[in-house]
C-alpha positions as CSV (number, residue, x, y, z in Angstrom):
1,X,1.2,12.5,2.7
2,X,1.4,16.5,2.0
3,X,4.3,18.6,4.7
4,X,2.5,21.3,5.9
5,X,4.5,24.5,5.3
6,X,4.8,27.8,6.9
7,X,6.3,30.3,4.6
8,X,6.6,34.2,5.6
9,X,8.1,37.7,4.5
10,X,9.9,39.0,7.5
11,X,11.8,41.8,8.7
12,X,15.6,40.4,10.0
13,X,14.2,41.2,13.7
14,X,11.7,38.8,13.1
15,X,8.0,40.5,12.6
16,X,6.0,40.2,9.9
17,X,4.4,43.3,10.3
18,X,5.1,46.5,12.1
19,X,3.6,47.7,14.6
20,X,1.3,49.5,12.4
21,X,0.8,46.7,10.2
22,X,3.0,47.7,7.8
23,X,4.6,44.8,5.7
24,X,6.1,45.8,2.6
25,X,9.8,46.3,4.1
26,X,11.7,45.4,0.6
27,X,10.1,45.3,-3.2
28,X,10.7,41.8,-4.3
29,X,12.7,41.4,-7.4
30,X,11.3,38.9,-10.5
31,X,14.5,36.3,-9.2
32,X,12.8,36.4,-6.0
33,X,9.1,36.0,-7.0
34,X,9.9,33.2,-8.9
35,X,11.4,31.4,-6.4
36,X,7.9,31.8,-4.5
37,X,6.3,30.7,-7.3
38,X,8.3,27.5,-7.6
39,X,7.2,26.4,-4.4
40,X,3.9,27.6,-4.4
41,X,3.5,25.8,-7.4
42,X,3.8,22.4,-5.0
43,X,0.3,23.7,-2.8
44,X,-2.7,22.0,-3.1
45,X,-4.3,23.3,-0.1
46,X,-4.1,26.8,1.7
47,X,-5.1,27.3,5.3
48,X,-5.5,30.9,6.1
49,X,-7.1,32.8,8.8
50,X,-9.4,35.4,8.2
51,X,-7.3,38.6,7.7
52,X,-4.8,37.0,5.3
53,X,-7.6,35.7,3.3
54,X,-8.9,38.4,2.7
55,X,-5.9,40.0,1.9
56,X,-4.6,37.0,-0.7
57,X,-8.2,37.0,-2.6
58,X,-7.1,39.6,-4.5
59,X,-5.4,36.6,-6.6
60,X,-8.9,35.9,-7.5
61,X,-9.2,39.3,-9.6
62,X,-5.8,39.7,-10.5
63,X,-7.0,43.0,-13.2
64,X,-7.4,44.9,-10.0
65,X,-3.8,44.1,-9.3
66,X,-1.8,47.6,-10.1
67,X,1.8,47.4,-12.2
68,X,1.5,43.4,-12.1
69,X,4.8,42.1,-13.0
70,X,4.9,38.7,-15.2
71,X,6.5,36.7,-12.2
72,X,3.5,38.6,-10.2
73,X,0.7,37.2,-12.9
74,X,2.1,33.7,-12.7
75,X,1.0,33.1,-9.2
76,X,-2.7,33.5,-10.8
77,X,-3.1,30.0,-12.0
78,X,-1.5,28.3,-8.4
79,X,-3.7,30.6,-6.4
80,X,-6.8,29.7,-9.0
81,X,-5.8,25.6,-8.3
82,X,-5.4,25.3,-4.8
83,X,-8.0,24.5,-2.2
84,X,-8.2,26.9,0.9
85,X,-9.8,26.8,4.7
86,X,-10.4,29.8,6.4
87,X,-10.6,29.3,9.7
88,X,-12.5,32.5,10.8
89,X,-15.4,33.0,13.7
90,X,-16.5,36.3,12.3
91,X,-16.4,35.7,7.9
92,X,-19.8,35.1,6.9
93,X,-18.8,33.3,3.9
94,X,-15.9,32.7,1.4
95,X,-15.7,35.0,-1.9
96,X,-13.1,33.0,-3.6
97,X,-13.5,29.6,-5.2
98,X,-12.2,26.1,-4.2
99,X,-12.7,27.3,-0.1
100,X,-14.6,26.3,2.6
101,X,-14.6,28.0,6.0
102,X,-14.2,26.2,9.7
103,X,-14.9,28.2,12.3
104,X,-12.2,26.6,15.0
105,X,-9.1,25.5,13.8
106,X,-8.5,21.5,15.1
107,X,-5.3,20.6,14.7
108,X,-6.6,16.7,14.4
109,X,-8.1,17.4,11.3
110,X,-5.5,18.6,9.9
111,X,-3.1,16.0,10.9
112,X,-5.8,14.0,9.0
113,X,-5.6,16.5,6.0
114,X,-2.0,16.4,5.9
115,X,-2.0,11.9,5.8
116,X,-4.7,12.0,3.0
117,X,-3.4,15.4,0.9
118,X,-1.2,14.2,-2.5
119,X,0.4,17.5,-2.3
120,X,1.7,19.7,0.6
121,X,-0.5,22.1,2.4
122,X,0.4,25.7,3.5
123,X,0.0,28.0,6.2
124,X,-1.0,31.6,5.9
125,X,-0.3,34.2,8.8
126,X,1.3,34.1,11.9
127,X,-1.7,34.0,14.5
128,X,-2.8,30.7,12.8
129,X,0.7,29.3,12.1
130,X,0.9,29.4,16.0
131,X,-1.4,27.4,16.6
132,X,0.0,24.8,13.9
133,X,3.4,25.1,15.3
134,X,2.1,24.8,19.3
135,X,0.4,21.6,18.0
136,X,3.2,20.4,16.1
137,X,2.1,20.0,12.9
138,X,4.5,22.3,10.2
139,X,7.3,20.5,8.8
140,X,8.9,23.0,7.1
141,X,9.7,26.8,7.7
142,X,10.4,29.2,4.4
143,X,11.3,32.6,5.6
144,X,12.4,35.8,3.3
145,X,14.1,37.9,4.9
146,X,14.6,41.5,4.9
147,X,17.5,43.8,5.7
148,X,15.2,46.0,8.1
149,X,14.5,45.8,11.8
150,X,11.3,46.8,12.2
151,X,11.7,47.0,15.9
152,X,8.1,45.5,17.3
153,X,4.9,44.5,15.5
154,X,3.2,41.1,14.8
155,X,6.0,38.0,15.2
156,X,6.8,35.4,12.4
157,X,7.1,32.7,15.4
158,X,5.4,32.5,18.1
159,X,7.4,33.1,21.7
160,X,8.1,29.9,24.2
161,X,8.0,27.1,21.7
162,X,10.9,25.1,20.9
163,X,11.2,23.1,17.8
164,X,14.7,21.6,16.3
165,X,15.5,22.5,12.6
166,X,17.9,21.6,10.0
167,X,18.4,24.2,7.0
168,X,17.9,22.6,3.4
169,X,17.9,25.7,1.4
170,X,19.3,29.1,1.3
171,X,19.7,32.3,-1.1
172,X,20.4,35.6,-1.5
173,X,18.6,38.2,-3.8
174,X,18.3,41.8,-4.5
175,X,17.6,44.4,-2.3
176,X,19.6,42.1,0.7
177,X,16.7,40.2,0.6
178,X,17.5,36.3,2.1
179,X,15.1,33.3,1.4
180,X,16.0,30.4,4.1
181,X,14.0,26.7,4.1
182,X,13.9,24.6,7.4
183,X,12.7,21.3,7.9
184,X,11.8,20.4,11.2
185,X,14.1,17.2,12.8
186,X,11.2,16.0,14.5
């Protein structure tokens, strides 16, 4: 059975973007990339909505990547092996390989996905890890943090849900930046 993990770069007040989108707060260091990669490296399937898709299938052509670091270029080959859903109403089709698109996200098939996967699963973006988290379904929480307050913009958890958490890992890296793993107690 495969945890289905909700990972996100956020700013310490909690958005992970602005209010003008904006979401590159802190430059992540090489220690810190690695660390992502690590646990990346554990993904077999990504479930995206639409926008982050189509921001992460850049992975796909990695030359068009500009001053791509060597802990940068070893996220390549997890991206390349990993299956991915996009759950989108208006994408008329993938452009990456290894995904399939759903039009409605139902959280029964992926409880199903989770009790058949070998490895875990991840969700990308907050709008969709909502929905996971409403239904109950992530088990575990990896948030970096950043020392900035952005002050409003798109939240990292949705408001009015309650879920109890125990933390299994924490660490600090350049820049102030703070990498924090929950698992839910559920």
């Amino acid at each position: 059975m495969g945890r289905l993990i909700y990972s996100g770069f956020t700013s310490l007040d909690g958005y992970v973007t602005d209010a003008a989108g904006n979401f590159e707060w802190a430059p992540l260091g090489e220690d810190a990339l690695s660390l992502i990669n690590v646990r990346e490296s554990r993904i077999g399937t990504y479930l995206f909505g639409r926008r982050v898709y189509e921001t992460m299938a850049v992975w796909d052509t990695p030359e068009v990547i500009p001053d791509g670091t060597a802990a940068m270029m070893n996220y390549v080959p997890i991206w390349r092996a990993a299956d991915k859903i996009v759950y989108s109403r208006t994408l008329q089709a993938p452009t990456t390989a290894r995904t399939r698109l759903e039009r409605t996200f139902d959280p029964g098939a992926v409880r199903a996905l989770k009790a058949d996967a070998p490895r875990d699963l991840a969700v990308g973006g907050a709008t969709l890890a909502s929905q996971a988290i409403r239904a109950g379904l992530v088990d575990e929480f990896h948030q970096l943090v950043a020392p900035v307050i952005a002050g409003g913009g798109m939240r990292y958890l949705p408001p009015d849900v309650e879920v109890q958490l125990e933390l299994v890992d924490e660490r600090r890296f350049d820049h102030g930046l703070v990498y924090l793993q929950y698992r839910t107690t559920h």
